[in-house]
N, CA, C and O atoms as a printed pandas DataFrame, in Angstrom:
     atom_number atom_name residue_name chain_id  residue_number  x_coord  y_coord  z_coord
0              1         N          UNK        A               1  -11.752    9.937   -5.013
1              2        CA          UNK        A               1  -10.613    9.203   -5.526
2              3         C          UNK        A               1  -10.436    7.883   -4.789
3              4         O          UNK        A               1   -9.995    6.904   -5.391
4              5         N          UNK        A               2  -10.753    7.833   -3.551
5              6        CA          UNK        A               2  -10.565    6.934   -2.826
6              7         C          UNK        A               2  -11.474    5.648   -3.242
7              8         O          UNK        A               2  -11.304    4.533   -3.734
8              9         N          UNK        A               3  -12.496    6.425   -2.777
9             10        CA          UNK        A               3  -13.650    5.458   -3.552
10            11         C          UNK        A               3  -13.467    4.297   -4.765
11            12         O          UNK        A               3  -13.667    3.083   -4.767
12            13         N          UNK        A               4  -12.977    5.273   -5.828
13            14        CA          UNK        A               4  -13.318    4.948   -7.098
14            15         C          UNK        A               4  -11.739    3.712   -7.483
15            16         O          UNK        A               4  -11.800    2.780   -8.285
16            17         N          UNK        A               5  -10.523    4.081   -6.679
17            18        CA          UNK        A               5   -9.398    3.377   -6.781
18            19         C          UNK        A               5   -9.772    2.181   -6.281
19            20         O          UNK        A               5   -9.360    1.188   -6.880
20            21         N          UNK        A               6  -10.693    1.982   -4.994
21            22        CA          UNK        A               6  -10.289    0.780   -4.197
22            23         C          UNK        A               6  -11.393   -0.097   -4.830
23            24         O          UNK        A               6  -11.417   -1.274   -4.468
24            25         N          UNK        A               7  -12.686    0.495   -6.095
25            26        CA          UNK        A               7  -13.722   -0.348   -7.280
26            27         C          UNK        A               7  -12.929   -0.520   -7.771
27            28         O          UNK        A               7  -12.694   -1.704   -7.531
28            29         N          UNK        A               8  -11.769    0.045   -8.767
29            30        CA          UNK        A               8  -10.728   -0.474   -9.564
30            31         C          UNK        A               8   -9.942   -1.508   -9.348
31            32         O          UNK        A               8   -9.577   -2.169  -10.320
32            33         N          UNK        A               9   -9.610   -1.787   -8.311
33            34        CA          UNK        A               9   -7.922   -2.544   -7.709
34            35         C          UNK        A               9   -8.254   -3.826   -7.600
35            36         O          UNK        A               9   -9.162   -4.335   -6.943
36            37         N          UNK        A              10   -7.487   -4.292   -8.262
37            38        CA          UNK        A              10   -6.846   -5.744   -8.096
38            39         C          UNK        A              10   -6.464   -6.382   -6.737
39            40         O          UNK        A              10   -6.710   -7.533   -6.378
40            41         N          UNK        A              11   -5.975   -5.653   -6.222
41            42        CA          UNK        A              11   -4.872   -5.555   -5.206
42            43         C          UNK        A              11   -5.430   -4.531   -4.005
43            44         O          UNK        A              11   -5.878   -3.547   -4.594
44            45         N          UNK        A              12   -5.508   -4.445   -3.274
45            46        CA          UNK        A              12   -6.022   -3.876   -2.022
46            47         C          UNK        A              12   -4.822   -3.865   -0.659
47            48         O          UNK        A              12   -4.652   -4.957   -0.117
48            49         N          UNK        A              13   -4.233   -2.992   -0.267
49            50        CA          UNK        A              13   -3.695   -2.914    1.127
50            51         C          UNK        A              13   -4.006   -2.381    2.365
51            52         O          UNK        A              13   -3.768   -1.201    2.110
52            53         N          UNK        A              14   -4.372   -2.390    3.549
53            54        CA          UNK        A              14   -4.841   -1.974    4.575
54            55         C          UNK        A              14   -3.428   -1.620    5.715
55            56         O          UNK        A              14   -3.148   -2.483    6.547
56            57         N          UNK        A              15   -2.633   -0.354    5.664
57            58        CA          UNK        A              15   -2.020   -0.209    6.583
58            59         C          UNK        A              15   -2.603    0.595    8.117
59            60         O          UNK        A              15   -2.954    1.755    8.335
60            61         N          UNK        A              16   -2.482   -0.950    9.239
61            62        CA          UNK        A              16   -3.203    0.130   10.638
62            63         C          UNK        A              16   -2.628   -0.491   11.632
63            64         O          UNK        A              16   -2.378   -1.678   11.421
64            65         N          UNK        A              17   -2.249    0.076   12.975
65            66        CA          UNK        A              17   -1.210   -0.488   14.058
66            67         C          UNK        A              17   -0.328   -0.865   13.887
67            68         O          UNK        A              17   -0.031   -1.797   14.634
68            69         N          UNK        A              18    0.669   -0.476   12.877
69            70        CA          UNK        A              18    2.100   -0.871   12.795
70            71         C          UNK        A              18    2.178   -2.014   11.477
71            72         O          UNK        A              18    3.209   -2.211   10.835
72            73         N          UNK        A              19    1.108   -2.583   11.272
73            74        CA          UNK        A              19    0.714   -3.430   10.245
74            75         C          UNK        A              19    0.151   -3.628    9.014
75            76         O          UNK        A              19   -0.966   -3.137    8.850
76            77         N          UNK        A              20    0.796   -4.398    7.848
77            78        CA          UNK        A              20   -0.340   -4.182    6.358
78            79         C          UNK        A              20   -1.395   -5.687    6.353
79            80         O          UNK        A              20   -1.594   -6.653    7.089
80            81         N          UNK        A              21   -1.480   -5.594    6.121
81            82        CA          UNK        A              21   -2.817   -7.143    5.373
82            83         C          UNK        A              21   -3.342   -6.469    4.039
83            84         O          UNK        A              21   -3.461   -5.312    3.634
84            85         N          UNK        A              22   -3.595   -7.708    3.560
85            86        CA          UNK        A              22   -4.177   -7.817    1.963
86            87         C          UNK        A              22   -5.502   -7.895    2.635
87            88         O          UNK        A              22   -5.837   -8.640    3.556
88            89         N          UNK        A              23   -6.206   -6.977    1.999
89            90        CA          UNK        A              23   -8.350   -6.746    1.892
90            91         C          UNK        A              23   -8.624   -7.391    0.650
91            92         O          UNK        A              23   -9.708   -7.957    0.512
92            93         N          UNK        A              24   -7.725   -7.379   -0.336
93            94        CA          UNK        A              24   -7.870   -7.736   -1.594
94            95         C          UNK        A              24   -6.859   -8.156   -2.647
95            96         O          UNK        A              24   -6.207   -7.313   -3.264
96            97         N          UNK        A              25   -6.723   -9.529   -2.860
97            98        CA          UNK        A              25   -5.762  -10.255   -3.817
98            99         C          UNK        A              25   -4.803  -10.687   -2.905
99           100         O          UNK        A              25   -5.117  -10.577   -1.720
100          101         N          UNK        A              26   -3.719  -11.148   -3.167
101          102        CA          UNK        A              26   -2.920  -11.983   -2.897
102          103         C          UNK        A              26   -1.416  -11.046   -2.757
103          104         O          UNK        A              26   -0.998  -10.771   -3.882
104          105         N          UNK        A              27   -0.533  -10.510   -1.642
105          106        CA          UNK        A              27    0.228  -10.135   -1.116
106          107         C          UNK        A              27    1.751  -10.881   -0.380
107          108         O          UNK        A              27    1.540  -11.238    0.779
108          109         N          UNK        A              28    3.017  -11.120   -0.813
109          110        CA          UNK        A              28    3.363  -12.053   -0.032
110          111         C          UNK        A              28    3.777  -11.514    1.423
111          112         O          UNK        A              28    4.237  -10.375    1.496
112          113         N          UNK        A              29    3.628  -12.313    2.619
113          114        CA          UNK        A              29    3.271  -11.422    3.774
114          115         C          UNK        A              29    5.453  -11.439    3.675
115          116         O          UNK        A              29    5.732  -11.187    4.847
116          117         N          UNK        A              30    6.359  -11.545    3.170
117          118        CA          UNK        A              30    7.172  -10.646    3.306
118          119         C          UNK        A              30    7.109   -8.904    2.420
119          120         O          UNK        A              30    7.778   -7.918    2.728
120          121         N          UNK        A              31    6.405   -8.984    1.648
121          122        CA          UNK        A              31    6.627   -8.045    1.298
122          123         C          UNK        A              31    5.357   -6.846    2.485
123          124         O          UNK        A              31    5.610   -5.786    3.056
124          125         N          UNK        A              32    4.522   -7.371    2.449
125          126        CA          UNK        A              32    3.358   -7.124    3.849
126          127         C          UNK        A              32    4.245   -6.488    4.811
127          128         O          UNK        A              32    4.157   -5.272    4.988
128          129         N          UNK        A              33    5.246   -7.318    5.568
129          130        CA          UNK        A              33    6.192   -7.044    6.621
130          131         C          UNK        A              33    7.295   -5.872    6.054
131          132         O          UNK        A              33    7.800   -5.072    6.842
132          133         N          UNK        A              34    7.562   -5.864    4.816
133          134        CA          UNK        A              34    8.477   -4.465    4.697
134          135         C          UNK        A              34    7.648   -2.669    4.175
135          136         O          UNK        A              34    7.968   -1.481    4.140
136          137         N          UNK        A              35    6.593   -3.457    3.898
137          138        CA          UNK        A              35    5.680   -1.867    3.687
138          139         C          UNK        A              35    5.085   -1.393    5.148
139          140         O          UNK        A              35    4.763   -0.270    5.538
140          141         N          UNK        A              36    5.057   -2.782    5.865
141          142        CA          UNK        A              36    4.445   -1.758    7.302
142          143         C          UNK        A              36    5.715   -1.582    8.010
143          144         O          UNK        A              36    5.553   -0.771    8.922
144          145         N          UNK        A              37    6.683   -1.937    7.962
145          146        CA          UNK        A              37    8.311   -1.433    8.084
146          147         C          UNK        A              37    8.290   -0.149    8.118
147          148         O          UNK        A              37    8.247    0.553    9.128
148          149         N          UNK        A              38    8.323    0.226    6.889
149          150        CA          UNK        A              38    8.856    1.762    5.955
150          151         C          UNK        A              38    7.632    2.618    6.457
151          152         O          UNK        A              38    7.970    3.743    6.825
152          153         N          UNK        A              39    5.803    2.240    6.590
153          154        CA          UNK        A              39    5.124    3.057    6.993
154          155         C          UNK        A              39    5.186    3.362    8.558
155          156         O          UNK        A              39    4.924    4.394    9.176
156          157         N          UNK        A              40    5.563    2.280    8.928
157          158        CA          UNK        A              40    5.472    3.039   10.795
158          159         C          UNK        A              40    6.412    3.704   11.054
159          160         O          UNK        A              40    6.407    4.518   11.977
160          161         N          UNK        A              41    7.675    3.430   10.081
161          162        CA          UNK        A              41    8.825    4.425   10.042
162          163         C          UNK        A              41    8.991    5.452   10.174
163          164         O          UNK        A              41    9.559    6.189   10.980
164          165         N          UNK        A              42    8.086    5.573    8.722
165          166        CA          UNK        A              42    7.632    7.272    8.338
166          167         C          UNK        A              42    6.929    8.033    9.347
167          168         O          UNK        A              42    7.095    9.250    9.433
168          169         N          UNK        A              43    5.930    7.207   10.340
169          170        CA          UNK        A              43    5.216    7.912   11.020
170          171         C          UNK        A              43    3.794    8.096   10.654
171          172         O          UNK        A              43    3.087    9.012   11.073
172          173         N          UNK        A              44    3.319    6.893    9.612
173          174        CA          UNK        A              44    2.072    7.222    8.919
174          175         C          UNK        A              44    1.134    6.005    9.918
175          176         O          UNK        A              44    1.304    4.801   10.109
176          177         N          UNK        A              45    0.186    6.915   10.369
177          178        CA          UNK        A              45   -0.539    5.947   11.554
178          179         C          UNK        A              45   -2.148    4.534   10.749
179          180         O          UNK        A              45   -2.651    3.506   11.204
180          181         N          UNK        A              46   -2.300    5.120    9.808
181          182        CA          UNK        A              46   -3.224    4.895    8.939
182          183         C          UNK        A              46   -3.227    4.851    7.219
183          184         O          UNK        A              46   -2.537    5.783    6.803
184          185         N          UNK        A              47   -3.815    4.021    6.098
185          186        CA          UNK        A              47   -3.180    4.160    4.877
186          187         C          UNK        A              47   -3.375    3.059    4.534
187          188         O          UNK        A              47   -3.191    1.989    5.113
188          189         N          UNK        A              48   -3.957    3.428    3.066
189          190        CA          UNK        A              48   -4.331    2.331    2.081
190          191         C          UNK        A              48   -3.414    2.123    0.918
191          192         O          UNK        A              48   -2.531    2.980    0.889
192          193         N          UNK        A              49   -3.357    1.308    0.019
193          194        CA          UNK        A              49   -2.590    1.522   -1.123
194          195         C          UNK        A              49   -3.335    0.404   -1.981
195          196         O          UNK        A              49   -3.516   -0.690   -1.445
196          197         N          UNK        A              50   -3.742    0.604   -3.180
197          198        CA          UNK        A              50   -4.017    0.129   -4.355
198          199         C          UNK        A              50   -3.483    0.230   -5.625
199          200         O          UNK        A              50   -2.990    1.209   -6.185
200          201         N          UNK        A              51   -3.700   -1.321   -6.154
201          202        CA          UNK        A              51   -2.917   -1.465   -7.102
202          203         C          UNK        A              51   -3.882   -2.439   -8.527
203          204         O          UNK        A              51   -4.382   -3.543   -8.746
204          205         N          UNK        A              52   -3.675   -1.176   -9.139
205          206        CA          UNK        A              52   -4.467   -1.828  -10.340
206          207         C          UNK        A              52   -4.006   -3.205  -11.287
207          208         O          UNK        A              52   -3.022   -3.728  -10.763
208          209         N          UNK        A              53   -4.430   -3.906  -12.491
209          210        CA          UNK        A              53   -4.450   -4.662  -13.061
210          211         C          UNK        A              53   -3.307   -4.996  -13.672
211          212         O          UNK        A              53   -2.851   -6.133  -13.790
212          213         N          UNK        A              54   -2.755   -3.787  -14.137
213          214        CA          UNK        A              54   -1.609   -3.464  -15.096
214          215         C          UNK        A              54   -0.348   -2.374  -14.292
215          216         O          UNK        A              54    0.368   -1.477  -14.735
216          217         N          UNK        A              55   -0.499   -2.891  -13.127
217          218        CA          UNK        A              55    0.272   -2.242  -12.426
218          219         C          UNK        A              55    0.624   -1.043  -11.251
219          220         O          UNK        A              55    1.611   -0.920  -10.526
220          221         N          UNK        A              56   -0.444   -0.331  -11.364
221          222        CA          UNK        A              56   -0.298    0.903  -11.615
222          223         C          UNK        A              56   -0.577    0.782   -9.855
223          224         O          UNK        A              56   -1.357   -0.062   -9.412
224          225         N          UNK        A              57   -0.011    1.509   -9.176
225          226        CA          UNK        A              57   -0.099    1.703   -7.345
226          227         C          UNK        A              57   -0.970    3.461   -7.216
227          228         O          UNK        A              57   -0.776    4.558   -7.741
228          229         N          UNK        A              58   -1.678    3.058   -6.500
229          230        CA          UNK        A              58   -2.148    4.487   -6.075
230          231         C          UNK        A              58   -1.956    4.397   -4.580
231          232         O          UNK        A              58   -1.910    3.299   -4.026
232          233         N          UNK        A              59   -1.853    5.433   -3.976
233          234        CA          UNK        A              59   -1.975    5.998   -2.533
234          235         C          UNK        A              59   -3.228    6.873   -1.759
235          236         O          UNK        A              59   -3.920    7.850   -2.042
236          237         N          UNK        A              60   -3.126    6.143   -0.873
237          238        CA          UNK        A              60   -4.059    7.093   -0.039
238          239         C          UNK        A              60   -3.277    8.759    0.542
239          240         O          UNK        A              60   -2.063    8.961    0.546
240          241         N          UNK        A              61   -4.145    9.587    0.906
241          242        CA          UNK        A              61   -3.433   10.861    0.883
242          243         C          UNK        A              61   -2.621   10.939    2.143
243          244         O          UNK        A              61   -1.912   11.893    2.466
244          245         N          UNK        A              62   -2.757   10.116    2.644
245          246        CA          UNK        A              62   -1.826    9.381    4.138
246          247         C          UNK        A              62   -0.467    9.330    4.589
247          248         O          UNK        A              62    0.177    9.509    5.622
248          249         N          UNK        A              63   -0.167    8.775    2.498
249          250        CA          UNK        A              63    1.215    8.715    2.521
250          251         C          UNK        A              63    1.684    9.672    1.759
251          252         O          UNK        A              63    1.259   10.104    0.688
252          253         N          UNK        A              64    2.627    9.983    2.418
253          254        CA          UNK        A              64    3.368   11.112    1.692
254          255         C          UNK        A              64    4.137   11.023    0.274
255          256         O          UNK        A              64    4.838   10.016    0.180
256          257         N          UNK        A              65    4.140   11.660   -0.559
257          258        CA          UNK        A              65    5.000   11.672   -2.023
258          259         C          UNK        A              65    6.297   11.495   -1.817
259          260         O          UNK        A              65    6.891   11.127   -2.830
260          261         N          UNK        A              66    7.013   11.636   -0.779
261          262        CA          UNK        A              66    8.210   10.958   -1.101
262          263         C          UNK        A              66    8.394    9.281   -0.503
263          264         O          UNK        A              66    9.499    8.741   -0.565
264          265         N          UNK        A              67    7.299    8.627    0.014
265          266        CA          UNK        A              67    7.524    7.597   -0.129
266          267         C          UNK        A              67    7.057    6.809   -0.860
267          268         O          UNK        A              67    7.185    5.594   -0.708
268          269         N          UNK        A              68    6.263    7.498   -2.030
269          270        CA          UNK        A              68    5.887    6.132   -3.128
270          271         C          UNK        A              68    6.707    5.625   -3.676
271          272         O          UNK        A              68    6.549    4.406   -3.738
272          273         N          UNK        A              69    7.960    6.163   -4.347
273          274        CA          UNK        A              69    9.330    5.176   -4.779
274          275         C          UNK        A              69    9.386    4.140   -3.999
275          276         O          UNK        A              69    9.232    2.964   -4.327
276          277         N          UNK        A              70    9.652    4.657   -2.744
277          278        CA          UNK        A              70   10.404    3.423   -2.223
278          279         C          UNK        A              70    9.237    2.428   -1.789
279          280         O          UNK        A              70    9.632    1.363   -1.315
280          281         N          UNK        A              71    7.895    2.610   -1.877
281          282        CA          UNK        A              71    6.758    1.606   -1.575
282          283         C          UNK        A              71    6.548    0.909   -2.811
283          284         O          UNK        A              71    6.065   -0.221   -2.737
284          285         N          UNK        A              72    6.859    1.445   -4.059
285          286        CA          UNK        A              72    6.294    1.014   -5.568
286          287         C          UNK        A              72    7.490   -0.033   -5.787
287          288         O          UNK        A              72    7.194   -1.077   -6.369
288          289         N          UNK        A              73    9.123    0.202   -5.275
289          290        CA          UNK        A              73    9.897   -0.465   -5.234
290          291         C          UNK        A              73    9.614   -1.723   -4.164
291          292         O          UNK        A              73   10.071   -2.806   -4.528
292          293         N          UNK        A              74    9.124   -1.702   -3.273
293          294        CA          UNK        A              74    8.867   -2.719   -2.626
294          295         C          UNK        A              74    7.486   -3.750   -3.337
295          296         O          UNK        A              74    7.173   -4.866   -2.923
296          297         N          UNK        A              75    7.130   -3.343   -3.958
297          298        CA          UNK        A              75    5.772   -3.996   -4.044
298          299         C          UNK        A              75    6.211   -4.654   -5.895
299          300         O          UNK        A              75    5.731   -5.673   -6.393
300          301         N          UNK        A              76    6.892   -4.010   -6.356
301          302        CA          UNK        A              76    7.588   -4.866   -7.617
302          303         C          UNK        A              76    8.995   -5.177   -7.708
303          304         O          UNK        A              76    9.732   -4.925   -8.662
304          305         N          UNK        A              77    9.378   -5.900   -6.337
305          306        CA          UNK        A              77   10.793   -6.345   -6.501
306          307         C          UNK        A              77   10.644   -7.736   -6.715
307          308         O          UNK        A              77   11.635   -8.443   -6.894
């Protein structure tokens, strides 16, 4: 799954040390600064997130299901 999301994605995120960066496409680094916010929060030490053409966000198994709302909300506000 991993694999095959991050051939798909538009959009590429790299969360590691407290921090996100764009691997792929264009990110604005405030919104960069509130997803590695909410992930070091959570306690997630590592974590990708991709985002397809038409929208669509996938997760690495990293992050937990109750924070994709509030990451999917950050990433289309």
């Amino acid at each position: 799954m991993k694999f095959l999301s991050r051939l798909l994605s538009v959009t590429a995120i790299a969360f590691a040390h407290g921090r996100c960066q764009a691997v792929r496409g264009k990110v604005e680094r405030h919104r960069l600064d509130a997803l590695g916010a909410c992930l070091a929060e959570a306690g997630v030490s590592r974590a990708e997130i991709w985002m397809a053409g038409d929208g669509r966000v996938t997760f690495s198994r990293e992050i937990g299901p109750v924070l994709h709302q509030r990451l999917r909300n950050i990433l289309h506000a």
